[in-house]
C-alpha positions, -999 to 999 in steps of 0.1 A, spaced: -370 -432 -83 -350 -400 -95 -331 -382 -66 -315 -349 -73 -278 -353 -64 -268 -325 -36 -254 -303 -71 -282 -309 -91 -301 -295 -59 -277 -266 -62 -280 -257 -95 -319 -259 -91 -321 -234 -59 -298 -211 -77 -316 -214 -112 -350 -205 -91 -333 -171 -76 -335 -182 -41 -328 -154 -15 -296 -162 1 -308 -163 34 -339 -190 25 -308 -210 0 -287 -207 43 -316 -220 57 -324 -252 34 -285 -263 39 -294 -259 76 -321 -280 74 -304 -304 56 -279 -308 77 -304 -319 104 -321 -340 86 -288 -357 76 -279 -359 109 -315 -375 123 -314 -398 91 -279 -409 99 -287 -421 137 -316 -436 125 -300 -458 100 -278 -467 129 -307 -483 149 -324 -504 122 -345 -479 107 -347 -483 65 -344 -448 53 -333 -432 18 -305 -406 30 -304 -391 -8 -340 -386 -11 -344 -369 25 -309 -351 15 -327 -334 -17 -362 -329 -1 -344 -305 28 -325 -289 5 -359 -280 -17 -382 -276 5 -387 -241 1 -373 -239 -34 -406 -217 -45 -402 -196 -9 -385 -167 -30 -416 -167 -55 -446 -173 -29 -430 -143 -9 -442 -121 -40 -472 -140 -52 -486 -154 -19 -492 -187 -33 -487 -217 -10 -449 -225 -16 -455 -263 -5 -476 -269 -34 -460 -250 -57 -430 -265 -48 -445 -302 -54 -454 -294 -86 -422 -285 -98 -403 -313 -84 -437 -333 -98 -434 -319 -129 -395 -323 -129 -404 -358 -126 -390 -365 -92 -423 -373 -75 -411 -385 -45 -391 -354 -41 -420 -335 -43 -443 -353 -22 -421 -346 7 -418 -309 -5 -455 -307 -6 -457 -322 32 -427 -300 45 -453 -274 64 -480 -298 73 -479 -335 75 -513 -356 66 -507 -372 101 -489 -364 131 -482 -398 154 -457 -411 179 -464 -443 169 -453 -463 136 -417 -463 117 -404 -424 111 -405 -418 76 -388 -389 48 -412 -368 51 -415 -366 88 -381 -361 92 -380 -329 68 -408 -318 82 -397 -318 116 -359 -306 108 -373 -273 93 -396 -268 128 -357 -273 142 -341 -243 123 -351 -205 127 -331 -190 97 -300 -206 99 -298 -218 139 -309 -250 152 -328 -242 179 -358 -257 203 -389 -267 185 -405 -244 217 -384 -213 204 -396 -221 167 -434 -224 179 -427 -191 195 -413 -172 167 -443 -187 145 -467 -175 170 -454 -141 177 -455 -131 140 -488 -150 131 -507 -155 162 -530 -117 153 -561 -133 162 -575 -159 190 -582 -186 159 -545 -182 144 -531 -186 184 -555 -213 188 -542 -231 155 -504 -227 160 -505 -241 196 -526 -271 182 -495 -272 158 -472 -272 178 -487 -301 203 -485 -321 167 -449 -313 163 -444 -324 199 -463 -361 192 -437 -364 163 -406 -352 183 -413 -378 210 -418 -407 178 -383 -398 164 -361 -392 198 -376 -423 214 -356 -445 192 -325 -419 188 -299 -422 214 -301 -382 216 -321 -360 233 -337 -335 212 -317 -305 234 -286 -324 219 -290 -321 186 -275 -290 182 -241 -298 195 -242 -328 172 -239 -310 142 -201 -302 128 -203 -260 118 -174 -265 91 -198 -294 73 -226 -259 72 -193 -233 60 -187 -262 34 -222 -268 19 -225 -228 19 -188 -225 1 -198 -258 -24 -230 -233 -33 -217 -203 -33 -191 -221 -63 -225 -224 -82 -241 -191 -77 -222 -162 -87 -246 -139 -68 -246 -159 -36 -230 -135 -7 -241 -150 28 -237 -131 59 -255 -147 91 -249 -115 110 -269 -98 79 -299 -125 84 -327 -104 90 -348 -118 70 -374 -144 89 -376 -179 65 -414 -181 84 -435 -208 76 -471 -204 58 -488 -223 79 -515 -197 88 -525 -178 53 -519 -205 23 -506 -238 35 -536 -237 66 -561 -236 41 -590 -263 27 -582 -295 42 -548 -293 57 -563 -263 77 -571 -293 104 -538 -305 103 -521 -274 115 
């Protein structure tokens, strides 16, 4: 298995011109999944920390692109990672907006825990999956069908909430608090070092992250799924 180390993951997002405020975003979501991982791993759950370390980190590492070309940044994503030859890298990239399965049942795996972590974080704030849900359905829900759809998303991003807090001993209005800020302001510094063009203001973060979830990633047979 070939795991990007949290530099190589660096280098990568910057190579790929990642806006700054997508590049604050994936260290956010990192972070959480870190954190989830972490507790996890503390009550008997096998987990590979490096692997769900670079998956956060890339999950939107074609964001940037799709935002010009409209293509579904999931798969695109995958591929590159695929192509990269860090398939299970990409796998979880390529689940990071809709997951093949959404249970409360079963050990959590990676790719849950990504995927869930980046329903956690709007921009670069943890917040309540409810708030995220929200946000998705105030700038996608145009129609009764796309309203329809995200609520039936976000009941499945409930059923996987409940799965990973019931063997956590957190609550998922916790997990917030749990995370140290200066471990963010260090991740963002350690980038910053690799991207000369990097300049990061939260107060400047206009700029919604989003998810596709309704226009590409929705589409042929994960439309069900989300």
């Amino acid at each position: 298995m070939k795991i990007l180390s949290k530099h190589q993951c660096y280098e990568l997002m910057s190579d790929m011109k990642m806006m700054d405020h997508i590049v604050a975003h994936c260290i956010m979501v990192s972070r959480v999944s870190l954190l989830i991982t972490d507790h996890l791993k503390k009550q008997g759950e096998f987990l590979n920390r490096n692997l769900v370390q670079a998956s956060a980190l890339l999950h939107d590492i074609t964001k940037t692109k799709s935002l010009k070309t409209g293509e579904n940044h999931a798969v695109t994503g995958e591929k590159l990672l695929c192509g990269k030859g860090h398939t299970e890298v990409g796998y979880i990239i390529g689940k990071h907006i809709c997951l093949d399965k959404y249970t409360d049942s079963g050990h959590p795996s990676e790719a849950e825990i990504v995927n869930y972590s980046d329903k956690r974080v709007l921009h670069d704030k943890v917040v309540p999956l409810e708030v995220r849900i929200a946000y998705i359905m105030e700038r996608y829900g145009k129609t009764p069908e796309f309203c329809r759809r995200i609520q039936k998303f976000g009941e499945k991003i409930k059923f996987l909430e409940i799965k990973l807090f019931n063997r956590l001993n957190f609550s998922p209005e916790q997990l917030g608090s749990l995370l140290n800020a200066s471990d963010f302001a260090d991740d963002v510094s350690d980038y910053a070092i690799i991207s000369e063009t990097f300049a990061y203001k939260p107060e400047q973060n206009n700029n919604p992250e989003g998810l596709q979830i309704l226009s590409a990633s929705c589409s042929g047979n994960n439309k069900s799924q989300c």
